[in-house]
C-alpha positions in Angstrom: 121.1 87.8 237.5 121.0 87.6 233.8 119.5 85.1 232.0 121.8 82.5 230.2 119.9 82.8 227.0 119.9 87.0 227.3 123.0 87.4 225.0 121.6 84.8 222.5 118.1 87.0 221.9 120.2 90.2 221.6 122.0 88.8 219.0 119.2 87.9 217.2 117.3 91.0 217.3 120.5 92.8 216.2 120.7 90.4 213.3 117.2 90.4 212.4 117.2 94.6 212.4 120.5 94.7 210.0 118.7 92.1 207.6 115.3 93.6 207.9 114.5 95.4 204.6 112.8 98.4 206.0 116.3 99.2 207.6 118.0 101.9 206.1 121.8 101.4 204.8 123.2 104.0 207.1 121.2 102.6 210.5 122.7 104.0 214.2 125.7 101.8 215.7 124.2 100.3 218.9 126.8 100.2 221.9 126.5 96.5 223.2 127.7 97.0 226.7 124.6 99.7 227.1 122.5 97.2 225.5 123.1 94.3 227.6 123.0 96.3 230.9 119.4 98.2 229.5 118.7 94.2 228.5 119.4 93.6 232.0 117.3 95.8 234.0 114.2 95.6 231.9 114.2 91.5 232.9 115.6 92.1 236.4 112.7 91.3 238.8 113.4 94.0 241.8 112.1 96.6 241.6 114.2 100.0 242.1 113.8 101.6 245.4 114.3 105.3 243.6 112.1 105.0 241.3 109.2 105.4 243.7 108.3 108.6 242.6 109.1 108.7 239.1 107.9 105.9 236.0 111.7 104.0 235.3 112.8 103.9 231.7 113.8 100.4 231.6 110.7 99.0 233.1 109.0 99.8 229.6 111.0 99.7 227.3 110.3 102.2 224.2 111.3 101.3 220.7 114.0 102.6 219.6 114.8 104.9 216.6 117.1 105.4 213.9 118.6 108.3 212.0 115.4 109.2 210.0 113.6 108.5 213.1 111.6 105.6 211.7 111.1 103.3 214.8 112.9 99.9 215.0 111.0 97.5 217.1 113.3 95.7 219.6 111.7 92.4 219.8 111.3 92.2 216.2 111.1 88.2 215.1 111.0 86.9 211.8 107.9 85.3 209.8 108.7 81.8 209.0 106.6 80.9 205.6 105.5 77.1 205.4 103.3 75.5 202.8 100.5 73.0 203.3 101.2 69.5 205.4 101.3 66.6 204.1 98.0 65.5 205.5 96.5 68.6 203.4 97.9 67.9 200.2 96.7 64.5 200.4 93.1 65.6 201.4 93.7 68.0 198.4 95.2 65.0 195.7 92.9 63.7 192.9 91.8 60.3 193.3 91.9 58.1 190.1 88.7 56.2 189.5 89.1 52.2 190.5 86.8 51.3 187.7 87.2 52.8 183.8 84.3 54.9 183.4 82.7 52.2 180.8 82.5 49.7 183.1 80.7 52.1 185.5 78.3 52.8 182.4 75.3 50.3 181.7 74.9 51.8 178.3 78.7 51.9 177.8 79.3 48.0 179.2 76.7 46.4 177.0 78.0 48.5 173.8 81.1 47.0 174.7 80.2 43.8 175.2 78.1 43.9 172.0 80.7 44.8 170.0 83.2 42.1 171.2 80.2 39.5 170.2 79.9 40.8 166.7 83.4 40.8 166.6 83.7 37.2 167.4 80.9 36.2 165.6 82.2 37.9 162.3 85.6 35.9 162.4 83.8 32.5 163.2 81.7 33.2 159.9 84.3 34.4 157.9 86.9 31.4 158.4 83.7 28.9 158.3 82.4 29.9 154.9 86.0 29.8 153.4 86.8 26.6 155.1 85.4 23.9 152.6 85.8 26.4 149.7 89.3 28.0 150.2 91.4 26.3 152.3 90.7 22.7 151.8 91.6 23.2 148.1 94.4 25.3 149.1 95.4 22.4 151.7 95.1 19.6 148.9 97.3 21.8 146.7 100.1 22.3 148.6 100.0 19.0 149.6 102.2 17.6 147.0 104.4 20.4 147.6 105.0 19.9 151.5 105.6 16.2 151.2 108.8 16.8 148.9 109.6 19.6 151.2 109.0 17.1 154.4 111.4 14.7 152.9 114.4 17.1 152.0 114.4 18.5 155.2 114.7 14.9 156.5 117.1 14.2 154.3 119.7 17.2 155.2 119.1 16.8 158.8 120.5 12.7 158.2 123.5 14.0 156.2 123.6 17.1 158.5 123.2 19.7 155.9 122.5 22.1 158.5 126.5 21.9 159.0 128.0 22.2 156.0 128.4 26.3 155.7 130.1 26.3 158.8 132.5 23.3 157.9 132.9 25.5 154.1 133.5 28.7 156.2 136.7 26.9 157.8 138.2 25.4 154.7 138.1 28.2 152.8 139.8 30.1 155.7 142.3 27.6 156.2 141.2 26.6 160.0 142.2 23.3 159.7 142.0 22.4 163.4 138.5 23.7 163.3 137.3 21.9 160.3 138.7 18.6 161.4 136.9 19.0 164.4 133.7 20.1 162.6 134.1 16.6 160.3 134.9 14.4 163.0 131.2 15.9 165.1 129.5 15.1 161.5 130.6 11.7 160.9 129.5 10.9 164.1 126.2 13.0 163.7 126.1 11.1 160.2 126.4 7.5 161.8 123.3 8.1 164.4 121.2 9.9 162.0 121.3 7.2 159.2 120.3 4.5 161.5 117.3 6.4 163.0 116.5 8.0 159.6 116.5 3.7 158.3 114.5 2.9 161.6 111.9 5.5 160.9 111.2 5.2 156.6 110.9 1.4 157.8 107.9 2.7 160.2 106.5 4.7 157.8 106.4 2.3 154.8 104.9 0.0 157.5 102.2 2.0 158.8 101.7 3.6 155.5 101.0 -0.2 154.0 98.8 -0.9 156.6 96.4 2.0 156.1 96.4 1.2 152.5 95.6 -2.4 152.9 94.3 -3.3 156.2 93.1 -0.2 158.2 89.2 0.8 158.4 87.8 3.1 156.0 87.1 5.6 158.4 90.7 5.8 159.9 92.2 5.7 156.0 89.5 9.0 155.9 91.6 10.3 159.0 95.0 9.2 158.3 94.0 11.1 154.6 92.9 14.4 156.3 95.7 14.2 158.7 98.5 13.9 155.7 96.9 16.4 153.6 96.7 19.3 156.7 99.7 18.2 157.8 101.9 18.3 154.1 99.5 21.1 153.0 101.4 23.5 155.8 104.4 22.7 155.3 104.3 23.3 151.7 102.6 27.0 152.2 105.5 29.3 151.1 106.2 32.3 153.6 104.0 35.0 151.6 101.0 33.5 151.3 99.6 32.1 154.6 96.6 30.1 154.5 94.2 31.9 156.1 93.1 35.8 155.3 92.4 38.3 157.9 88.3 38.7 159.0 89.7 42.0 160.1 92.0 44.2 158.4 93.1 46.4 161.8 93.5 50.5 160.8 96.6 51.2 162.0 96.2 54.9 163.8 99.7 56.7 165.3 99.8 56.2 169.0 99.2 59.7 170.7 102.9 60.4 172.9 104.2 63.1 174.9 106.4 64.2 172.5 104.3 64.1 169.5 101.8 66.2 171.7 104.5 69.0 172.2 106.0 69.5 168.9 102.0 70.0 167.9 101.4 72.5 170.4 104.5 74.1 169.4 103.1 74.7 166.0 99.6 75.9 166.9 100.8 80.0 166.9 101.1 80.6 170.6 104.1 82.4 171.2 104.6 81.0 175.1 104.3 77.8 174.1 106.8 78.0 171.3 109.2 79.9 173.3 109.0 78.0 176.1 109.6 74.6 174.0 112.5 76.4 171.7 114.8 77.2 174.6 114.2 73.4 176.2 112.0 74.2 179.0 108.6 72.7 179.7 106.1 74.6 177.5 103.7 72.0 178.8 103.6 69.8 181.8 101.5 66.9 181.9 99.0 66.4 184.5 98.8 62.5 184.1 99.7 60.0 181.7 98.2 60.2 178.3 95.7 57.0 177.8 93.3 55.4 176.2 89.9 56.7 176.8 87.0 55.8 174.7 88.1 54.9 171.0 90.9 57.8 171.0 93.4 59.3 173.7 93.5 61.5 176.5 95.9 63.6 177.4 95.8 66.3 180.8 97.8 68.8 179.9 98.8 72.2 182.2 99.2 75.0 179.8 102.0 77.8 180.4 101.4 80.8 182.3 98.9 82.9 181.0 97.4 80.8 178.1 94.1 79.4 178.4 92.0 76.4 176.7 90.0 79.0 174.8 93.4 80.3 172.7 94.4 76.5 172.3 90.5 76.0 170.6 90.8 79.0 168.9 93.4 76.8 166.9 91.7 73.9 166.7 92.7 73.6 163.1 96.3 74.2 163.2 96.5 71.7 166.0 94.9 69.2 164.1 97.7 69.3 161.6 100.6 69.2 164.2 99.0 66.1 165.4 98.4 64.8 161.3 94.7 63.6 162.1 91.5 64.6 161.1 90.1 67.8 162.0 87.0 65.6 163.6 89.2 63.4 165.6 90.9 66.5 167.8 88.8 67.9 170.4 90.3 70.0 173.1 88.2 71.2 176.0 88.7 72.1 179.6 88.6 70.3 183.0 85.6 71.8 185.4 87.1 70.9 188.3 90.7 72.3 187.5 92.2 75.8 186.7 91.4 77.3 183.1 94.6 76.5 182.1 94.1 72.5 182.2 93.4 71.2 179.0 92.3 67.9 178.2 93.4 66.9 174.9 91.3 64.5 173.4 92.1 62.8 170.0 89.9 59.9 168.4 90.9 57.0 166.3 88.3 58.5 163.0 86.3 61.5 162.5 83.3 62.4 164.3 81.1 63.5 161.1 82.0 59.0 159.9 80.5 57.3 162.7 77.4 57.4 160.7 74.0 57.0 162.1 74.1 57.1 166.1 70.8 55.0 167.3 68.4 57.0 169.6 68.5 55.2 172.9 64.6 55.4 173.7 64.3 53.6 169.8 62.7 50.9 171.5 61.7 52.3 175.1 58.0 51.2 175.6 58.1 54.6 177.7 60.3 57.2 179.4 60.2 59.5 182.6 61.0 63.2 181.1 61.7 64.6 184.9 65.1 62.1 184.3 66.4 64.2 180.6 66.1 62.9 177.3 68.9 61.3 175.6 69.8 63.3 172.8 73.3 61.8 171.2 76.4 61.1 171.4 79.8 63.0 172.4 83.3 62.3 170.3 84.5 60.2 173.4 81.2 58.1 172.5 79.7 58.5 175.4 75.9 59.0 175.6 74.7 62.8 176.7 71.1 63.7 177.5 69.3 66.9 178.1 67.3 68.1 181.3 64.1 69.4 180.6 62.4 69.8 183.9 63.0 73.4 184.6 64.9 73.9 181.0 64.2 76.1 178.4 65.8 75.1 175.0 66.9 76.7 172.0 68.5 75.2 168.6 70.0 76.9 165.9 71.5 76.4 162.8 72.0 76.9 158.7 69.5 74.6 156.7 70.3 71.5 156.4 72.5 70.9 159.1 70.2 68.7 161.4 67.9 71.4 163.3 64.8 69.7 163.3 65.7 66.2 163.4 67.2 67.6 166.7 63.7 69.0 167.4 62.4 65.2 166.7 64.3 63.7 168.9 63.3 66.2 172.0 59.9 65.8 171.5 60.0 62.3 170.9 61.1 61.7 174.3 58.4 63.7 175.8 56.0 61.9 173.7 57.1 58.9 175.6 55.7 60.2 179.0 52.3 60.0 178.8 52.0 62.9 181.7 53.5 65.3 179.5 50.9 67.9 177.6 52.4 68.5 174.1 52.3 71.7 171.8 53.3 71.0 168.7 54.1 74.3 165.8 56.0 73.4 162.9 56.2 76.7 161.2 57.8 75.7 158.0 55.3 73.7 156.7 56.8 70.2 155.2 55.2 68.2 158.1 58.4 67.3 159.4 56.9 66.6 163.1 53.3 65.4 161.5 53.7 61.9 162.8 53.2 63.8 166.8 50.1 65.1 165.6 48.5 61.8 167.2 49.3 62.6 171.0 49.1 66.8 170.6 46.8 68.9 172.5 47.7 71.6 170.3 49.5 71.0 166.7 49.6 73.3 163.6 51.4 72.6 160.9 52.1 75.7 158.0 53.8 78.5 156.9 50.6 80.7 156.1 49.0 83.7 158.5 46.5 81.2 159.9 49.2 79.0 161.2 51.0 81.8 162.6 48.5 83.1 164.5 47.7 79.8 165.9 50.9 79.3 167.3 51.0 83.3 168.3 47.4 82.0 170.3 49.5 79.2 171.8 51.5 81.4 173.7 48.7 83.7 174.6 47.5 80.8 176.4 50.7 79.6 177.7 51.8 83.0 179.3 48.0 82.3 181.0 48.8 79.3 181.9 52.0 79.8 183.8 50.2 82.5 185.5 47.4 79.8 186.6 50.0 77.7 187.6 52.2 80.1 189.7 48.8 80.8 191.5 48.4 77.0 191.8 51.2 76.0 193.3 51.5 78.6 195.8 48.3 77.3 197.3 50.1 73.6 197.7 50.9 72.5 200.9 54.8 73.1 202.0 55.5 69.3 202.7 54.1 68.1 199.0 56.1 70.8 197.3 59.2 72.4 199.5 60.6 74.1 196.5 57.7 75.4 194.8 58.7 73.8 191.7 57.0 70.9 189.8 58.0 67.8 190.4 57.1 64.4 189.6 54.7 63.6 192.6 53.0 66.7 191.8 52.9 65.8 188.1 51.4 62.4 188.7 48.3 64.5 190.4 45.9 64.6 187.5 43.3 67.0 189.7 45.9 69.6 190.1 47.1 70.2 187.2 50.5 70.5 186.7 51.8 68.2 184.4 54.8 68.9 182.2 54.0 70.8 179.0 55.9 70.5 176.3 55.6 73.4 173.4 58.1 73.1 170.4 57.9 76.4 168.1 60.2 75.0 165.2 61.3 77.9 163.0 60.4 80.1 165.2 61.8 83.1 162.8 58.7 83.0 160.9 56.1 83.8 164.5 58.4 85.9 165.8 59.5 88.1 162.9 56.0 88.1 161.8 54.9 92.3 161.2 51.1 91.7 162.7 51.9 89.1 165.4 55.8 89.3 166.2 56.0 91.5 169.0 53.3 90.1 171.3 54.6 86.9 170.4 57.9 87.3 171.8 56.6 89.1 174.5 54.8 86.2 175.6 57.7 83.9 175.3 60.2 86.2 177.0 57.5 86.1 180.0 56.9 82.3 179.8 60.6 81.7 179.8 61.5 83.5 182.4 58.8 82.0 185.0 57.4 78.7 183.5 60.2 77.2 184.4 59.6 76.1 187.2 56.1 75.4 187.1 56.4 72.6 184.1 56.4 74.9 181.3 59.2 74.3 178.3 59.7 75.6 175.2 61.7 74.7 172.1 62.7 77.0 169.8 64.4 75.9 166.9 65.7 78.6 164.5 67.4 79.3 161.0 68.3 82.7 161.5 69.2 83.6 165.1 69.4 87.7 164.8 67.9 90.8 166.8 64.7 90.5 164.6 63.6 86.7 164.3 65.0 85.9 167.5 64.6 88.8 170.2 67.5 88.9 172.8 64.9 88.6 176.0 64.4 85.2 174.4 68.2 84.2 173.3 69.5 85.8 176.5 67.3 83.7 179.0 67.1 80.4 177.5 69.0 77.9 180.0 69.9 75.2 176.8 71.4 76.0 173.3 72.2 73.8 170.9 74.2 75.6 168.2 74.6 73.3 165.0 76.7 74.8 162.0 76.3 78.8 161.6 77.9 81.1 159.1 79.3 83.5 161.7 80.6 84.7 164.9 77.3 86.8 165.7 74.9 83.6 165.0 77.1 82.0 167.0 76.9 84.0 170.3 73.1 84.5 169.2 72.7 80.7 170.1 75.1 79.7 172.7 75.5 83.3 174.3 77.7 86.4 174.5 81.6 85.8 174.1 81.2 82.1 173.8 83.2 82.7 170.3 85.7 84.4 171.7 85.8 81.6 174.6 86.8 79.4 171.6 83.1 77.7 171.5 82.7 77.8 167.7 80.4 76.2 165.7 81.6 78.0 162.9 84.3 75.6 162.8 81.9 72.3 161.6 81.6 71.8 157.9 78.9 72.3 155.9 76.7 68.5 155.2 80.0 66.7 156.1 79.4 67.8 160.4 75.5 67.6 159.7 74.0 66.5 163.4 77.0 67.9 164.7 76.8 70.6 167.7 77.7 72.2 170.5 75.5 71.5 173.4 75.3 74.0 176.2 74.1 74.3 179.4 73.2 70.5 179.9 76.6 70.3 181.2 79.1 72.2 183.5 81.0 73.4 180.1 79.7 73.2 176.3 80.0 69.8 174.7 80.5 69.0 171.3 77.3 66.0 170.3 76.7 64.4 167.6 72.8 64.0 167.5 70.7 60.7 167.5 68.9 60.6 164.3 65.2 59.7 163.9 63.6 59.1 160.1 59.8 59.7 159.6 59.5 55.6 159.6 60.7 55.2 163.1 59.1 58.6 164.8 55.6 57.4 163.7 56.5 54.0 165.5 57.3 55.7 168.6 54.7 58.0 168.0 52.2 55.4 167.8 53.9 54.0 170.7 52.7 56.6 173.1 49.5 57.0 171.5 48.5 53.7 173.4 50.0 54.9 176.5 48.1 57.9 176.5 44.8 56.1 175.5 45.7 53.8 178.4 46.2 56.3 180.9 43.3 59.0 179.6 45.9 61.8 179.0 45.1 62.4 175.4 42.9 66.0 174.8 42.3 68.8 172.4 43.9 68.0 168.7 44.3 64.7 169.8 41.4 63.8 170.4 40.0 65.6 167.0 38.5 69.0 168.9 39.3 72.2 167.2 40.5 74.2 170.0 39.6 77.6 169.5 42.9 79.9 169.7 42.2 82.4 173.0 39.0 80.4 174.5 41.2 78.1 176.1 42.0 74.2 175.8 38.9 72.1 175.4 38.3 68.9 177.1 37.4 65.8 176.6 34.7 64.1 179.3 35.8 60.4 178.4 39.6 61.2 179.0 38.6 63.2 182.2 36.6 60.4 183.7 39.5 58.0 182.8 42.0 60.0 184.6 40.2 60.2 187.7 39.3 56.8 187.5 42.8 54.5 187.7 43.0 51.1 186.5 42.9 49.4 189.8 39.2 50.4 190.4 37.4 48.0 188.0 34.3 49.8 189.4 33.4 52.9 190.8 30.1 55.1 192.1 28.7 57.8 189.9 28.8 60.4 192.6 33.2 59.5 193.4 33.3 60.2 190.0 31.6 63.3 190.1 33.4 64.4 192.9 36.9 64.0 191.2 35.6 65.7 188.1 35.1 68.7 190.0 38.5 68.6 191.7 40.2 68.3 188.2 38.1 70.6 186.5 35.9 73.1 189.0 35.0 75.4 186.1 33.5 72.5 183.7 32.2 70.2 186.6 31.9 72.4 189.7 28.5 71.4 191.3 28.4 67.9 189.3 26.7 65.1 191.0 26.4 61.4 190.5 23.0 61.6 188.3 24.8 64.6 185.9 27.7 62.0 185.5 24.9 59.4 184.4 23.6 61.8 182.0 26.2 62.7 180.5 28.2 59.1 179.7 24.8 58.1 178.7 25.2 59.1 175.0 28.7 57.4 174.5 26.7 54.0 175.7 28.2 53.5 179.0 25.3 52.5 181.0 25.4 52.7 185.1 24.6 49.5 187.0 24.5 48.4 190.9 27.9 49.1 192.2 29.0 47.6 195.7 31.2 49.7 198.0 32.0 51.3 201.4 31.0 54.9 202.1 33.0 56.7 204.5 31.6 55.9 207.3 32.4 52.0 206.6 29.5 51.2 206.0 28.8 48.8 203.0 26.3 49.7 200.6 25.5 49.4 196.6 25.2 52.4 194.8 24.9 53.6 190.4 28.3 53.4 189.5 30.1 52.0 186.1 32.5 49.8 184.8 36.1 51.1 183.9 36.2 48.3 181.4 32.7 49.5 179.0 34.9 53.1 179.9 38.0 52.0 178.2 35.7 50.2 175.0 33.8 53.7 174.2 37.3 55.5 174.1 38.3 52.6 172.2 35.7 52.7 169.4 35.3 56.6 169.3 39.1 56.5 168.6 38.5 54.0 165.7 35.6 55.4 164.3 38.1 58.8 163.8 40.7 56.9 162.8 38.5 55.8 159.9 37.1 58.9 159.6 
């Protein structure tokens, strides 16, 4: 028996094979009557008793074909096509922060609270100084004034005055009904007012005779003040208010959808302008444009096919769609989005006038350089810092743009971490970084051959030290460093180390373009770049002329962070911030020359570049911080080599310093210690200068700085207590002290 649903699901397929594409126009005519009954024994359950000996056709059905025998399937069903559900495309939606992202910000919140304070405070001491000097005369002036002015409006309001164009308006019109009416509500108006107008000058004369003649001084004083304030405002005419604005608010053009578009329309990209012409959406907009910072936001979805980069490339033309400032109109792309999201960012003033941005470690008694280094400021105003734990960085610019204050800045911050081992080479020779000098193992300071073969030396040694380090640390134990990478447990352990060093090679054209020592030079670098990374080895190179020859591309093309000031041209460019960053619209070509000076863009600290306007340090306030972490370094026994006034020799290696060694094995919270501990921690940090030491060698040889041993009680290892030749950390600290003085003087 056939199924009721048979004819139904021949239908279909029949349907389905003349809609199907791949169906040819002229397809065979299928007989329906032979189709049903072929239907019908291929479903039919009993089997057929003749077709024991023989396979039957309609047990298996074969696909059919057509006239150019292409084969038509016969139980052929159509895709159905269906987009995400709606739980997916709310796991996929972008949630909006709860909080603004300066009240998230600790830096951000108290900038904004300090601001509202000096805001307040400035209009308190603004009114307050003109108070007895411009407004009380002002007041007594007008007085006069506001008192005949108080009494004529007194007077019209008891005749009614207030009526009498109306009542004119009907006369002269001829209402009559109107106008009669409008006399009859005055007299009546009239009557009323006169009596309370009598009623209330009888008041006044009274009280007003009473504070002449019989009231207390101090309430005729009040009465006085009262009068004069009070006439004194109403005799102010309309143009000339009392007061004057403490702030005069800069009006600046709210940023809107429309204004957006019709700028965009005018920036040379022909999908844009096409779209827009013909009244379609050129642009969508992601999300409402708002305030963000001191500026707007907008999130805009380019057209098909155009990316952020050709909206940068026309940075200049947008700015004068949108009529502001080339430094208030930054456009840059969303991370997290597709590359044709553009957030469109435009800010109240220009960048290059927000004059001096204050360096947030100004006043920092001391900083941790495994957590970055603030380094400015971006044109939304927020604070951006740059990681230098397994960085290399590289700075380039034309002179006079900000290049080694930005080099200041860096190595002020590393300064502040008394763990970190700093290199200092200022190869220009002006002393721009002199005031480092003070906590630098190594420092050299000169434009000469001497001082370029110094800091040639320096990286001799470096490129051996990353090698002693690689061996070092794949000796450490798995569970104190997983990664194999220096961190800052591992920095903190004086006796194996691996503390951060620091090496700043400011104009770095001079090393490497050098004839005698340039190639070895930047052979060296290439090799420390590319593995001291990891092991706590940075470099800074800081450049005026970024080309094959002063700066070779084994160094450009492996540093991790570039900081590209103002440069004269597209190949300078992608010399500092990389290959086709120009063409990606990253152009720092685009800043003008003195007016953008500390202006940059920052790559590599960040998932995209970043325009940053640089904290800036004068030589005043670097040797304060300087100074700053020249007492935590004497404090914590980390100072060595230049620091400590040794002339390092340039390939036998850093000296040391037995005072600073003996403080660093030697913490603060032992106030006393045995010779032979000490001894034994010597030869931990240092096996090839004290392998073998023991506690008598360590008497010896503090003996001539006037540290004397004395009876020291302890436990040995066993537990047992005992008193042994051991010193005091405090007579320690006093010789460090005074040898530090006596140089100083010296």
């Amino acid at each position: 028996m056939k199924h009721p649903d048979d004819d139904n699901e021949l239908f279909n397929r029949l349907e389905a094979e003349m809609t199907d594409p791949a169906t040819p126009s002229g397809g065979e005519v299928v007989d329906l009557g032979k189709a049903r009954t072929a239907r019908g024994e291929s479903t039919d359950p009993t089997p057929d008793p003749s077709a024991d000996s023989r396979p039957s056709k309609s047990a298996d059905p074969e696909p059919t074909e057509s006239a150019d025998a292409r084969p038509t399937p016969v139980d052929s069903r159509v895709p159905t096509v269906s987009g995400p559900g709606v739980i997916d495309r709310i796991k996929n939606s972008k949630r909006l922060d709860v909080f603004p992202a300066w009240l998230k910000s600790g830096a951000e919140f108290k900038e904004a609270l300090g601001w509202l304070a000096g805001h307040a405070w400035h209009t308190v001491a603004f009114h307050a100084v003109r108070v007895p000097f411009v407004y009380l005369p002002k007041l007594i002036w007008r007085a006069p004034r506001g008192a005949l002015n108080t009494v004529g409006k007194a007077g019209r309001w008891a005749v009614d005055g207030e009526g009498e164009a109306l009542r004119q308006y009907t006369a002269t019109n001829e209402q009559v009904d109107e106008y009669l009416k409008l006399s009859r509500q005055r007299d009546r108006r009239v009557r009323l007012r006169m009596i309370l107008t009598v009623l209330g000058s009888l008041l006044a004369l009274g009280a007003g005779l009473f504070l002449v003649y019989g009231a207390e001084p101090m309430t005729q004083v009040i009465a006085a003040a009262v009068a004069v304030l009070g006439f004194g405002l109403a005799g102010a005419p309309a143009d000339a208010p009392l007061a004057t604005r403490a702030v005069i608010k800069t009006e600046v053009q709210k940023l809107t959808s429309d204004i957006v578009v019709k700028a965009m329309a005018s920036i040379g990209i022909g999908q844009i302008a096409s779209a827009v012409a013909k009244g379609k959406d050129g642009i969508q907009f992601a999300a409402p444009i708002t305030r963000e910072g001191p500026g707007w936001r907008a999130d805009i979805d380019l057209p098909l096919g155009v990316t952020v980069a050709d909206v940068a490339d026309r940075r200049a033309r947008l700015a004068s769609g949108l009529r502001r400032p080339l430094g208030c109109v930054w456009p840059d792309a969303d991370p997290n989005e597709h590359e044709g999201r553009l957030i469109l960012w435009v800010g109240d003033r220009d960048l290059s006038k927000t004059g001096i941005v204050k360096w947030q470690l100004a006043n920092a008694r001391r900083h941790d350089i495994f957590k970055g280094i603030p380094f400015g400021l971006d044109p939304r105003g927020r604070g951006q810092s740059v990681p230098m734990i397994q960085h290399n960085v590289l700075i380039g610019s034309q002179p006079g743009q900000g290049k080694t204050a930005s080099v200041r800045v860096l190595a002020c911050g590393a300064a502040l971490d008394p763990s970190v081992e700093m290199w200092l080479h200022e190869l220009k020779g002006t002393g721009d970084v002199d005031a480092l000098a003070c906590t630098c193992h190594r420092f050299v300071s000169g434009i000469d051959d001497d001082s370029i073969k110094y800091a040639a030396d320096s990286l001799t040694l470096l490129r051996a030290e990353v090698m002693r380090r690689a061996a070092a640390i794949k000796k450490l134990p798995r569970d104190l460093c997983p990664d194999k990478r220096i961190t800052r447990t591992i920095a903190d352990k004086r006796s194996l180390k691996l503390w951060p060093l620091l090496a700043v090679f400011d104009e770095c054209q001079n090393l490497f373009a050098h004839p005698k020592y340039g190639k070895q030079a930047g052979e060296d670098a290439e090799f420390i770049i590319k593995l001291g990374r990891a092991l706590g080895v940075i470099l800074i190179l800081a450049t005026q002329r970024p080309d094959k020859d002063s700066l070779p591309t084994g160094i450009s093309g492996n540093v991790s962070i570039r900081f590209c000031l103002r440069v004269a041209g597209q190949v300078e460019n992608d010399m500092i911030l990389g290959t086709s960053a120009y063409r990606n619209g990253v152009r720092a070509t685009a800043f003008r020359p003195e007016i953008d000076a500390g202006n940059g863009y920052l790559a590599g600290a960040g998932p995209l570049p970043s325009v940053v306007r640089t904290a800036y340090l004068d030589d005043p306030a670097t040797n304060t911080i300087a100074q700053r972490a020249l007492a935590l370094r004497k404090a914590e026994g980390t100072l060595s080599g230049h620091a400590l006034g040794e002339d390092a020799e340039s390939t036998a290696g850093p000296s040391y310093d037995l005072l600073a060694d003996v403080a660093a094995v030697v913490p603060p919270s032992e106030k006393r210690v045995w010779n032979e501990r000490i001894a034994a921690r010597l030869a931990e940090l240092r096996p090839e200068v004290y392998g073998g030491w023991k506690g008598e060698n360590v008497t010896s040889a503090l003996k001539p700085h006037g540290i004397k041993t004395t009876g020291v009680a302890g436990t040995t290892d066993d537990g047992e207590r005992t008193t042994r030749r051991g010193i005091v950390r405090d007579d320690l600290t006093t010789a460090i002290a005074e040898r530090d003085e006596s140089r100083g003087a010296a």
